[in-house]
N, CA, C and O of each residue as an XYZ file, in Angstrom:
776
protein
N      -7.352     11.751     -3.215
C      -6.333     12.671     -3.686
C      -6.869     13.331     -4.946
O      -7.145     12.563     -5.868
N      -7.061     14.630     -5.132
C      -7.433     14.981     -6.427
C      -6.664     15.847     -7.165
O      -5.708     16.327     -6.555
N      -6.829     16.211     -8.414
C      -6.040     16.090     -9.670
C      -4.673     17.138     -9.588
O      -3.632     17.033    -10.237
N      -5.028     18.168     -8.585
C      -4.257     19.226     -8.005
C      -3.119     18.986     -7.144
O      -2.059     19.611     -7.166
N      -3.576     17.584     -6.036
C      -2.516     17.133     -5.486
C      -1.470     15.781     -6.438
O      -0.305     15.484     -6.173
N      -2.188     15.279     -7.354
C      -1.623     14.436     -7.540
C      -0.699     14.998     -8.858
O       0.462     14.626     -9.025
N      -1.220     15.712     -9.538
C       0.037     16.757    -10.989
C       0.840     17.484     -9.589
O       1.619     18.289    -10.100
N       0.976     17.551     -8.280
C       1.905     18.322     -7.635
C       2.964     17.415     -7.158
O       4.055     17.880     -6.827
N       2.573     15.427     -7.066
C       3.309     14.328     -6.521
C       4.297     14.216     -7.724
O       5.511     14.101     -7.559
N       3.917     14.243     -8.491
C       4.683     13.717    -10.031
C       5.402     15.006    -10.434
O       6.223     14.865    -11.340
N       5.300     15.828    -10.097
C       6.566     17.191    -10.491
C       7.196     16.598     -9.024
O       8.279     16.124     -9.367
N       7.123     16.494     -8.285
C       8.265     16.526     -7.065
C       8.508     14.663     -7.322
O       9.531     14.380     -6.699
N       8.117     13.800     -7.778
C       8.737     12.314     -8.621
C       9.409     13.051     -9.520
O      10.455     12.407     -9.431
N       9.703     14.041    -10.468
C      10.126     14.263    -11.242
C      11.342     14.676    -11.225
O      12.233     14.324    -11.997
N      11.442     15.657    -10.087
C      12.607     16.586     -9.543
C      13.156     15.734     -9.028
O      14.130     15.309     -9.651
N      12.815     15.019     -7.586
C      13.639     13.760     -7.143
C      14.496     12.768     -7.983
O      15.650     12.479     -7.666
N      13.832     12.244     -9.121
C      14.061     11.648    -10.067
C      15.331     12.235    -10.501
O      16.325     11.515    -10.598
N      15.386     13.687    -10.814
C      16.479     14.435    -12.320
C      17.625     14.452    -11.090
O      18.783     14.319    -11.486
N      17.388     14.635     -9.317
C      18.003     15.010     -9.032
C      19.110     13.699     -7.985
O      20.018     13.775     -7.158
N      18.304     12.574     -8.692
C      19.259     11.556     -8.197
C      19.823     10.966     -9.281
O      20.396      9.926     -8.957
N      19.904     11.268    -10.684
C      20.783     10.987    -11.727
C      21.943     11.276    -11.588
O      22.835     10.432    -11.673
N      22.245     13.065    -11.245
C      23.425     13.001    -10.448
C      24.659     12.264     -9.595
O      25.880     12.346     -9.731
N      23.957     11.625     -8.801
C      24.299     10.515     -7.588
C      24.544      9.279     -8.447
O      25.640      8.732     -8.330
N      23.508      8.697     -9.430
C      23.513      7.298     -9.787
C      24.042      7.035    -11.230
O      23.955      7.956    -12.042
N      24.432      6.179    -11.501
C      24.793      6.029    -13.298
C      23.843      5.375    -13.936
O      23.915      5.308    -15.163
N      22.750      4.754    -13.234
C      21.770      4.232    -13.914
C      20.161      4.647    -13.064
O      19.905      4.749    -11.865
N      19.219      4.826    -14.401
C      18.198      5.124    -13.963
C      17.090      4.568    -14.862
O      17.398      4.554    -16.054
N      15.690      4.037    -14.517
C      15.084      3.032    -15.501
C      13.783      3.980    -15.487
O      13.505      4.807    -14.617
N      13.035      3.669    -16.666
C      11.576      4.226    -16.487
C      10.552      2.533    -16.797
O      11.246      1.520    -16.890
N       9.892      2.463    -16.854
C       8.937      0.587    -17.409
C       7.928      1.136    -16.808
O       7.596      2.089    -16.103
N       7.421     -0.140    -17.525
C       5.649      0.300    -17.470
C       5.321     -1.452    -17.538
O       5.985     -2.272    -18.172
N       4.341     -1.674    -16.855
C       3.756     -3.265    -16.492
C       2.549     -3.396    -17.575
O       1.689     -2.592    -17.936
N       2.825     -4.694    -17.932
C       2.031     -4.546    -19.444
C       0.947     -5.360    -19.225
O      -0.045     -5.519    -19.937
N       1.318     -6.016    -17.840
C      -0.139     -6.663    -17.462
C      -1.007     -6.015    -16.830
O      -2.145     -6.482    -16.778
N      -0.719     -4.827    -16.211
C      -1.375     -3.651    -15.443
C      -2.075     -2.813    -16.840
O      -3.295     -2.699    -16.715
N      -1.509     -2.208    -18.150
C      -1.725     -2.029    -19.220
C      -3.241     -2.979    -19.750
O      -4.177     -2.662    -20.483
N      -2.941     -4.188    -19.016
C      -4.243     -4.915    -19.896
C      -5.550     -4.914    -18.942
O      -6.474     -5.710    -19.108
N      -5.531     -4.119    -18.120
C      -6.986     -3.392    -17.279
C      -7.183     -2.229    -17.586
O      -8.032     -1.476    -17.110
N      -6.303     -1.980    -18.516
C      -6.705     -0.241    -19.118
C      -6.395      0.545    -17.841
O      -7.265      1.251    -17.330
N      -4.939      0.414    -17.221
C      -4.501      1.488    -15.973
C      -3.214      1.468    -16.431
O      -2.338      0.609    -16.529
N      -3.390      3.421    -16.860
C      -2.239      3.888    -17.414
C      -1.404      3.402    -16.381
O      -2.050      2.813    -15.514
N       0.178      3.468    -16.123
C       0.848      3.587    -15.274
C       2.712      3.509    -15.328
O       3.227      2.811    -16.202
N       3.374      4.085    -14.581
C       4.677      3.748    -14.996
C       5.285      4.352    -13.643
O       4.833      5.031    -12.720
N       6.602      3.745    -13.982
C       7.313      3.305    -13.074
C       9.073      3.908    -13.185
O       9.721      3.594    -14.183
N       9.702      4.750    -12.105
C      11.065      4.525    -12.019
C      11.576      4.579    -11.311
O      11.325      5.233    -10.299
N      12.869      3.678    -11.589
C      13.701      3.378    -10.780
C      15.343      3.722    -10.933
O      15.942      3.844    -12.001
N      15.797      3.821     -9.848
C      17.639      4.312     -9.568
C      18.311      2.834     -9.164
O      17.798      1.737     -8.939
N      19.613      3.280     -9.173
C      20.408      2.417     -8.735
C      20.900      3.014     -7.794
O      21.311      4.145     -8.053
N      21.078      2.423     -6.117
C      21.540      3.200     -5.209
C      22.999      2.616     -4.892
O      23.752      3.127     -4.063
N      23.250      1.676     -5.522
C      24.219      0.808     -4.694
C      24.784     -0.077     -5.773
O      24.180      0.130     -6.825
N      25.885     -1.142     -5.911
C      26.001     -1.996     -6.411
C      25.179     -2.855     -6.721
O      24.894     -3.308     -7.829
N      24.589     -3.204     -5.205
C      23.422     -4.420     -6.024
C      21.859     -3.941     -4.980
O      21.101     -4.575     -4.245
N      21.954     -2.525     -5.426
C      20.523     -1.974     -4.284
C      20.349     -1.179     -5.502
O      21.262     -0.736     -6.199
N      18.969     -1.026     -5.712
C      17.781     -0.092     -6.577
C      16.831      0.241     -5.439
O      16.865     -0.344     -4.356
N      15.940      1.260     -5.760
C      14.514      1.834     -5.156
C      13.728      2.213     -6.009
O      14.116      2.471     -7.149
N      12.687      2.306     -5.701
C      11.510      3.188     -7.089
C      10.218      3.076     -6.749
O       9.892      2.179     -5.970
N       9.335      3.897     -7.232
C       8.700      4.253     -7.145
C       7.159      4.022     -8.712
O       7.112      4.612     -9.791
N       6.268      3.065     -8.196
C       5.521      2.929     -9.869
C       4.136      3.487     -9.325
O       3.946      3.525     -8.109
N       3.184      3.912    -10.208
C       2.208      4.575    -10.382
C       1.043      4.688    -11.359
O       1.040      5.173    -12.491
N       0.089      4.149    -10.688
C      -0.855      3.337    -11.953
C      -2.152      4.480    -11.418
O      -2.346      4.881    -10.270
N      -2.886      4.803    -12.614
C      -4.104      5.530    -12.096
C      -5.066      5.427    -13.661
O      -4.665      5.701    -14.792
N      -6.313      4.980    -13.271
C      -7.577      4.904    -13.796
C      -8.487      5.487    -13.445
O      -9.003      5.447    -12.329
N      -8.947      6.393    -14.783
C     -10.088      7.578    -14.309
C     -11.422      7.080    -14.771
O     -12.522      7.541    -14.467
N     -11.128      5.969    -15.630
C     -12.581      6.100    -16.272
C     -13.412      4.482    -15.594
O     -12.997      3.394    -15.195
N     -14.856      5.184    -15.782
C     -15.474      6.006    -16.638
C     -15.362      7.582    -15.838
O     -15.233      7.822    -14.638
N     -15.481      8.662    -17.184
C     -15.385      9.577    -16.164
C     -16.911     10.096    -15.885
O     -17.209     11.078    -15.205
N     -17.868      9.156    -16.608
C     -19.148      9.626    -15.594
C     -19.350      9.225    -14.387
O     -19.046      8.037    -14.274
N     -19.720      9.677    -13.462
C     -20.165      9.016    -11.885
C     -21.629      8.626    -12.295
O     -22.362      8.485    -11.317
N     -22.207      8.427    -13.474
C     -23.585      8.038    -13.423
C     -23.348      6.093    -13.569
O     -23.950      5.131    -13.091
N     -22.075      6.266    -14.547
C     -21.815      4.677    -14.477
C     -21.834      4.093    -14.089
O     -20.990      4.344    -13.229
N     -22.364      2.755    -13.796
C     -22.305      1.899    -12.917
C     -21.377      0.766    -12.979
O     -21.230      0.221    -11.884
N     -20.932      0.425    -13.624
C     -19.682     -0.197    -14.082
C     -18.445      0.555    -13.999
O     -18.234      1.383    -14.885
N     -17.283      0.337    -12.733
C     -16.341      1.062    -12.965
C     -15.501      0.556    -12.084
O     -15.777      0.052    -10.995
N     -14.355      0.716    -12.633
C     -12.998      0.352    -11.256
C     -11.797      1.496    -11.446
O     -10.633      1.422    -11.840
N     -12.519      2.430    -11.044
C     -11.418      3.715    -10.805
C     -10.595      3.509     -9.573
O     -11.072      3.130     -8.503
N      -9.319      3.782     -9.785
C      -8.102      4.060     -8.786
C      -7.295      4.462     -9.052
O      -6.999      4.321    -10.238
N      -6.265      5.323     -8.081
C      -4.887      5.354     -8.225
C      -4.088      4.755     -7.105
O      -4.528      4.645     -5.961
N      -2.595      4.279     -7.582
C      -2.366      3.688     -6.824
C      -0.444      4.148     -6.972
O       0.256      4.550     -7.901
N      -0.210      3.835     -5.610
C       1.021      4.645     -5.705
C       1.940      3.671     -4.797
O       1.415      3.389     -3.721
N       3.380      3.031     -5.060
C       3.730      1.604     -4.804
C       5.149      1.773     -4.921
O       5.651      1.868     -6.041
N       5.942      1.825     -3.741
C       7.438      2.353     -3.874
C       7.725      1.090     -3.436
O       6.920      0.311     -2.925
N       9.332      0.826     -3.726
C       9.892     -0.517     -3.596
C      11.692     -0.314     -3.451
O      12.288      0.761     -3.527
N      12.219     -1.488     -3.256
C      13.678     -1.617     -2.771
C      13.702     -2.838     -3.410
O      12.835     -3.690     -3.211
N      14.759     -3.007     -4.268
C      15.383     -4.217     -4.118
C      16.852     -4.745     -4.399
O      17.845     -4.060     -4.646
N      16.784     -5.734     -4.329
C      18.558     -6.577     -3.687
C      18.377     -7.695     -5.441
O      17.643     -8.615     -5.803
N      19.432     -6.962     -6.012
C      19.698     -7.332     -7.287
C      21.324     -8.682     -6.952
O      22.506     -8.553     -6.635
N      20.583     -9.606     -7.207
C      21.666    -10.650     -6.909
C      23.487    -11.203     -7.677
O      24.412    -11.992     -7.485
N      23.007    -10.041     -8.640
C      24.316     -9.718     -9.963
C      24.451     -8.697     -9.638
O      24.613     -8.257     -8.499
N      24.363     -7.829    -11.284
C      24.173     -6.383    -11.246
C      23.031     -5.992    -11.630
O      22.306     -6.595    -12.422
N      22.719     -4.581    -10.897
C      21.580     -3.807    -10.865
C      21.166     -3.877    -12.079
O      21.998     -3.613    -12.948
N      19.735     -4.261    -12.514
C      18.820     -4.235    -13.524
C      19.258     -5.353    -14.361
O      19.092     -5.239    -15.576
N      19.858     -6.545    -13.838
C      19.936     -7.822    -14.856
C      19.969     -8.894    -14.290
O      20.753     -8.990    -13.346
N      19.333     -9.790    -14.574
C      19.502    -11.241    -13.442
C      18.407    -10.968    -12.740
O      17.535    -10.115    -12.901
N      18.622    -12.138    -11.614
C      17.729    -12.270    -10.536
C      17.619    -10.925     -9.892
O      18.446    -10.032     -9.708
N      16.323    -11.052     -9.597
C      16.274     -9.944     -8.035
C      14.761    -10.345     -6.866
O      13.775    -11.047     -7.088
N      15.076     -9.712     -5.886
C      14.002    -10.283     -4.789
C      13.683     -8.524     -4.063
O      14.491     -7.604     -4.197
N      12.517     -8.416     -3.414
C      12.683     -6.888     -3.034
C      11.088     -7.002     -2.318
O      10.288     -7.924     -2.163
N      11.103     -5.736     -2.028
C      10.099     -5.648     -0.713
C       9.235     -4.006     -1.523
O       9.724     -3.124     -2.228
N       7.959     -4.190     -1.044
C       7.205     -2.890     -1.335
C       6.039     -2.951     -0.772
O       5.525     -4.041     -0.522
N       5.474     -1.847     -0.503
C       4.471     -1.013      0.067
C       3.503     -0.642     -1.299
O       3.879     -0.587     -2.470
N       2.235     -0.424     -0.792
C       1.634      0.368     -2.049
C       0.148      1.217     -0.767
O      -0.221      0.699      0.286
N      -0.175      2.034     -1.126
C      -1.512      2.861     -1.346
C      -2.219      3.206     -2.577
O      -1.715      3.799     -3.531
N      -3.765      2.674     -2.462
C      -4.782      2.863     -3.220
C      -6.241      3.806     -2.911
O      -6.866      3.708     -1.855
N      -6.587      4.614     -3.910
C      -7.615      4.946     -3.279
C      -8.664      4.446     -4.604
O      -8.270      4.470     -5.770
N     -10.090      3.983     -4.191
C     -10.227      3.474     -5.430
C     -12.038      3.981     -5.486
O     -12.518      4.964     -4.923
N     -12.599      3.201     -6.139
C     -13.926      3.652     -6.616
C     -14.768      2.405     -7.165
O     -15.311      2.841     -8.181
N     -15.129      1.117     -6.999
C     -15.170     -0.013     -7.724
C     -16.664     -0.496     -7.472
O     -17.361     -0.333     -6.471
N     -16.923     -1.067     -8.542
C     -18.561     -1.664     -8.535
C     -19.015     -2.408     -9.891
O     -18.809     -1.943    -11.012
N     -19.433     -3.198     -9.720
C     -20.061     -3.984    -10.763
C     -18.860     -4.294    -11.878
O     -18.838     -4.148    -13.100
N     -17.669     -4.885    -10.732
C     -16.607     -5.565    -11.444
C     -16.733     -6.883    -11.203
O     -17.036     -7.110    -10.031
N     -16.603     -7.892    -11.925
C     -15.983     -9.470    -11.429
C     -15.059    -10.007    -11.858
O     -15.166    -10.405    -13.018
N     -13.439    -10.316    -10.946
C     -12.641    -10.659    -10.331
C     -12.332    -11.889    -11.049
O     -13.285    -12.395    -11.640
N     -11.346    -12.406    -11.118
C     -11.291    -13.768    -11.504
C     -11.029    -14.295    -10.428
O     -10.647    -13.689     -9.428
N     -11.274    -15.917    -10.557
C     -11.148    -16.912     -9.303
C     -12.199    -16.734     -8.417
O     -12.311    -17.374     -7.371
N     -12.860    -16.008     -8.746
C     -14.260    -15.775     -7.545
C     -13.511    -14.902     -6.534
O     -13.950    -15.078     -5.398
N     -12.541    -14.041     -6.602
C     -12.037    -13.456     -6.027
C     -12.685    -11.633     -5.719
O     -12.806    -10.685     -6.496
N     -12.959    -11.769     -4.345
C     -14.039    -10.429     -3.846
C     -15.537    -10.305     -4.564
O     -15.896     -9.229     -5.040
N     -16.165    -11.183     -4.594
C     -17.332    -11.191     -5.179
C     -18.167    -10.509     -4.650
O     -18.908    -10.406     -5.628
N     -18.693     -9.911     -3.831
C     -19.318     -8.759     -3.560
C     -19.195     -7.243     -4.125
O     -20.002     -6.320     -4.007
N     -18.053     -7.271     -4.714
C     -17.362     -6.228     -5.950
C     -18.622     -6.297     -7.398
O     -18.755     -5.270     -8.065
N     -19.133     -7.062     -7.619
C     -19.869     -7.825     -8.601
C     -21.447     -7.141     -8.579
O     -22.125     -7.107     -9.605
N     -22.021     -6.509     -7.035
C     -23.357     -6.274     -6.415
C     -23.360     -4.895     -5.683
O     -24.361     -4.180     -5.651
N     -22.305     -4.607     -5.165
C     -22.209     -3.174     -4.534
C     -21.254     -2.347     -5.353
O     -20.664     -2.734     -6.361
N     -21.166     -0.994     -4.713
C     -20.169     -0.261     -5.195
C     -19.359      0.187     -3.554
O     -19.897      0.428     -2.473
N     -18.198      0.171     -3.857
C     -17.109     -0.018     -2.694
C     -16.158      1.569     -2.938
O     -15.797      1.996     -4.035
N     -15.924      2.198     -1.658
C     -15.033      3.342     -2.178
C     -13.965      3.545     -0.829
O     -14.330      3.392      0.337
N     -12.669      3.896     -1.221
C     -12.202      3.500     -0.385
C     -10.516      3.768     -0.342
O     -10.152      4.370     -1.353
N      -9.562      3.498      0.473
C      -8.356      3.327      0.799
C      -7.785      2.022      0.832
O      -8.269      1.409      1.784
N      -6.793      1.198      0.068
C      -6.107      0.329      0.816
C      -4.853      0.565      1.123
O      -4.510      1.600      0.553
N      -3.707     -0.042      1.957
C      -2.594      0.024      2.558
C      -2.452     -1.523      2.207
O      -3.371     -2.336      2.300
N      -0.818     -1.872      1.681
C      -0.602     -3.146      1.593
C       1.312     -3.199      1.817
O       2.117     -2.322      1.504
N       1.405     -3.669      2.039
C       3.289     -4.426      1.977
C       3.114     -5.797      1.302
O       2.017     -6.341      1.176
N       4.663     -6.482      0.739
C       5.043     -7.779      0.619
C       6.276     -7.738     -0.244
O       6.883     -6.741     -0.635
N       6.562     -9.166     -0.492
C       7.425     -9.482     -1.120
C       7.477     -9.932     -2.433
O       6.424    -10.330     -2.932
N       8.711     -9.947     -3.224
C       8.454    -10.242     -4.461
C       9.712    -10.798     -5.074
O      10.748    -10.168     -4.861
N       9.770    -11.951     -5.848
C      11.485    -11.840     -6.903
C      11.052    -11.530     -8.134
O       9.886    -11.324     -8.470
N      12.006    -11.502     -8.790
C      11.634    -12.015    -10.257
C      13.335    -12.188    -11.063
O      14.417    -12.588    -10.635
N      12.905    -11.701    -12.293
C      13.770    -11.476    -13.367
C      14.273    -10.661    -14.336
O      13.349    -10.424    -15.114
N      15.490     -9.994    -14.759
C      15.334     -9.155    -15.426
C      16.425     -9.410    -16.791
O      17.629     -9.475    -16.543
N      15.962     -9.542    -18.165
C      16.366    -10.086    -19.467
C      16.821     -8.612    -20.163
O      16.119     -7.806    -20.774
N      18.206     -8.569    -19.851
C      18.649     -7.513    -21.092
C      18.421     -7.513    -22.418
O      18.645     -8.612    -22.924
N      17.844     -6.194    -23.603
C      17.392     -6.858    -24.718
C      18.521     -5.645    -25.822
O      18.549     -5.726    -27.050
N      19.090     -4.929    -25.253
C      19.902     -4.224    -25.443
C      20.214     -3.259    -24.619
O      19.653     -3.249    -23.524
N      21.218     -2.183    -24.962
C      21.305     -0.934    -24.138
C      20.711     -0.338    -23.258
O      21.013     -0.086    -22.092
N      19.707     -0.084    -23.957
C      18.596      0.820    -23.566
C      17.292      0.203    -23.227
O      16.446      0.956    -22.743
N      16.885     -1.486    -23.466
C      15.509     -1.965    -23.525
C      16.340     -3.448    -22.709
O      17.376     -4.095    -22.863
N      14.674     -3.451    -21.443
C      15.150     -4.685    -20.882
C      13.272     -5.619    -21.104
O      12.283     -5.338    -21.782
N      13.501     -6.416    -20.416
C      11.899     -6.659    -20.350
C      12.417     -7.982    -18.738
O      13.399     -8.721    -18.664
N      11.236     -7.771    -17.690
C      11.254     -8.261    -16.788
C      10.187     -8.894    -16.220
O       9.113     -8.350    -16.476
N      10.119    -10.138    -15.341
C       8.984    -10.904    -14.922
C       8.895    -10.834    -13.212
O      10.052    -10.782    -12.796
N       8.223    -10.821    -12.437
C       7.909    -10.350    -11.292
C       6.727    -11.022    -10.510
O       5.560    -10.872    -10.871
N       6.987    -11.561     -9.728
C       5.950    -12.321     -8.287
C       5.893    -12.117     -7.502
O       7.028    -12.025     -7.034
N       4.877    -11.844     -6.536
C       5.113    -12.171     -5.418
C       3.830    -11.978     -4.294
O       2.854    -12.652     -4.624
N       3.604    -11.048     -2.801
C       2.415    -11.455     -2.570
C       2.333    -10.116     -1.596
O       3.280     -9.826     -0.866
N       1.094     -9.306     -1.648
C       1.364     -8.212     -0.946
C      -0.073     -8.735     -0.175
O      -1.038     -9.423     -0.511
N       0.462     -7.820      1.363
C      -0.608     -8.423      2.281
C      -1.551     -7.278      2.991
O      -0.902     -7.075      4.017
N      -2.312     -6.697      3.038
C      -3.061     -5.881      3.212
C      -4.284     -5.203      4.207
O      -4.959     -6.094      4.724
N      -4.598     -4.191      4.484
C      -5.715     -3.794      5.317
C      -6.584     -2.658      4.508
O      -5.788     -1.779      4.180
N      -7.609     -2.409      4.161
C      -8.459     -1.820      3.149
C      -9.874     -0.792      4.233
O     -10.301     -1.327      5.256
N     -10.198      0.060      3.974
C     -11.127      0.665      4.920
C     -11.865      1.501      4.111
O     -11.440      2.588      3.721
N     -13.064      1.003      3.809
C     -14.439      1.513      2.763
C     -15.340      1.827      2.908
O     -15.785      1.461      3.996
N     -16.407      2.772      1.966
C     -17.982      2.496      2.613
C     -18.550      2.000      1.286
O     -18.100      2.208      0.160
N     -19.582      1.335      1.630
C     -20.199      0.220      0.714
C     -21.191      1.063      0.767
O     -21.590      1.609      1.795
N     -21.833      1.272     -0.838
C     -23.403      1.570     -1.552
C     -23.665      0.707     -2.623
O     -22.909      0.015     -3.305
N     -25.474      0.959     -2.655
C     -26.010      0.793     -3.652
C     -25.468      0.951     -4.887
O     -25.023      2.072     -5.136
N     -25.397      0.147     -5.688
C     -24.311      0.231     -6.827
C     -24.946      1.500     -7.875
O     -24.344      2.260     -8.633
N     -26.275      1.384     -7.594
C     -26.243      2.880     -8.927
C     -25.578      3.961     -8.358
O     -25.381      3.721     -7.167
N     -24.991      5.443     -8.816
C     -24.210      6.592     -8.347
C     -25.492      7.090     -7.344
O     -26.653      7.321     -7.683
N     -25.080      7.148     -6.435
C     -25.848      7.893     -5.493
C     -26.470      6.844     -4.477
O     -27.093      7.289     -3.513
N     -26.344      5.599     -4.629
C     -27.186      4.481     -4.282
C     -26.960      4.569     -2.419
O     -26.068      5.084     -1.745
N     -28.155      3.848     -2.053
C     -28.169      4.042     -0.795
C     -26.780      3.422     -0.355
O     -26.040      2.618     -0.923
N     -26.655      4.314      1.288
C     -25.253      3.840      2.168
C     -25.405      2.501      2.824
O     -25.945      2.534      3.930
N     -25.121      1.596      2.471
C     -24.846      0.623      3.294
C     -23.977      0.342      4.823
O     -24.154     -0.554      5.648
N     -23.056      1.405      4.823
C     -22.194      1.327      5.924
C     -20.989      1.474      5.911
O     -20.677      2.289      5.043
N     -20.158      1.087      6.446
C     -18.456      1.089      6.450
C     -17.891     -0.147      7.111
O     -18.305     -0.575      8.188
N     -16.611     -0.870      6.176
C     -16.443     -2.112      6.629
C     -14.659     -1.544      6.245
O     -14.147     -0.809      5.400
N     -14.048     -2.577      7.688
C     -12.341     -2.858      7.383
C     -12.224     -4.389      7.262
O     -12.864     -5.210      7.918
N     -11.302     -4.636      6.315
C     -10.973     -5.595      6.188
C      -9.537     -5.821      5.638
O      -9.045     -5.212      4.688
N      -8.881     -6.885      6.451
C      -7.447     -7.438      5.853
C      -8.025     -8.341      4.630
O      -9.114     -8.859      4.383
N      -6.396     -8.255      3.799
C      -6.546     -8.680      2.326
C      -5.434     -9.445      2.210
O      -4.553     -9.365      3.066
N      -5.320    -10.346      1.062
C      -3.930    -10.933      0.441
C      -4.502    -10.522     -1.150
O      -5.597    -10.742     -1.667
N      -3.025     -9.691     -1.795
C      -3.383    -10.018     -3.264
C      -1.602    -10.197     -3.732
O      -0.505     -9.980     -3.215
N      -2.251    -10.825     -5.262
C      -0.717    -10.790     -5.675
C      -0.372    -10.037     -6.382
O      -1.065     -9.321     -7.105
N       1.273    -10.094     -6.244
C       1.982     -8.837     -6.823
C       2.626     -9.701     -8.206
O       3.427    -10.632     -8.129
N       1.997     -9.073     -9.584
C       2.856    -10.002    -10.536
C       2.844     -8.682    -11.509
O       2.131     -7.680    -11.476
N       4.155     -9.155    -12.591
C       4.303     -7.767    -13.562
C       4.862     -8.486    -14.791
O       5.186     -9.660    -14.613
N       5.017     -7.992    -15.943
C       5.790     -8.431    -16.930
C       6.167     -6.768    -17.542
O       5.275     -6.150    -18.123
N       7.358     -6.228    -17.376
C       7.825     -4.604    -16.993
C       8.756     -4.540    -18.801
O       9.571     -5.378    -19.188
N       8.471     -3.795    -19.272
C       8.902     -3.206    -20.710
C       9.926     -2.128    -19.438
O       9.428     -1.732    -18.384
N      11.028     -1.898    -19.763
C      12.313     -1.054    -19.484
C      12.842     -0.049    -20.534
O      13.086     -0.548    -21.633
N      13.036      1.109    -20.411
C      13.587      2.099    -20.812
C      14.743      2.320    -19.955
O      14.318      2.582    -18.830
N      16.171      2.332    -19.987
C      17.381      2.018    -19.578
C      18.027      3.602    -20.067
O      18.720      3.834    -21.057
N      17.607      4.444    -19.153
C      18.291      5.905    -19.315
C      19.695      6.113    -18.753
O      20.120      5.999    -17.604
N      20.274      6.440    -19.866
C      22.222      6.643    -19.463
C      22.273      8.000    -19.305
O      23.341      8.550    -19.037
């Protein structure tokens, strides 16, 4: 997706957004502060559709490095809409919910914790993933306007890449699909727009 289509997704997130305030009495913006600590801008909002139903939409994207000579890099954007079933009221207490995400990414001479995708570590990988799963968590009112929330859960996945030589330009290795499990965890700073 490049920079033309994606400043054209976020004016029409934007409009959607102004134009379901209308409809809803509550509307949230947050940003994941553990996503924040990989250096991927990103943020997130959400409506209230229902008594105890929300939807939304979060959006994380990393450009750098912005040389392609780098060899060290884990560029992506990633775009991750969700539903969930608030077990009180919307945006406090428990909640459990379901989401989807798409990635397109750029990655090489990263290493993973847990020994997790270690071949990420030796090649450079470029690519699409598609994922769903589930998730609960929590959400701690801190006033009016500011909440802060905790979030688990496990998204399950299919990914379709071509693998090179990790320097920019490096020879083609090929094209590989593969199913994935990763987890879905957040700790979400809230902006609580009336």
């Amino acid at each position: 997706m490049g920079f033309k289509k994606l400043g054209k997704f976020i004016i029409l997130l934007a409009f959607c957004s102004i134009s379901l305030t209308g409809y809803t009495q509550t509307v949230v913006l947050k940003n994941n502060l553990l996503y924040d600590a990989t250096l991927t801008p990103n943020i997130g909002i959400e409506v209230k559709l229902a008594n105890q139903w929300s939807a939304g939409v979060n959006v994380g994207y990393q450009p750098w490095p912005f040389k392609d000579t780098t060899e060290r890099k884990m560029r992506h954007l990633l775009i991750a809409p969700e539903v969930r079933y608030w077990f009180c009221d919307v945006f406090s207490g428990w909640f459990m919910g379901a989401n989807a995400f798409w990635s397109h990414y750029n990655i090489s001479k990263v290493k993973f914790p847990f020994g997790m995708y270690p071949s990420v570590k030796d090649r450079r990988k470029q690519g699409d993933a598609f994922a769903a799963g589930l998730f609960a968590g929590y959400s701690w009112i801190l006033s009016p306007h500011w909440s802060i929330e905790a979030e688990g859960g496990v998204d399950v996945g299919y990914t379709k890449y071509k693998e090179y030589e990790c320097a920019h330009c490096g020879d083609y290795y090929g094209q590989e699909k593969k199913a994935f499990a990763v987890p879905k965890v957040g700790i979400n700073i809230i902006y609580n727009i009336k």
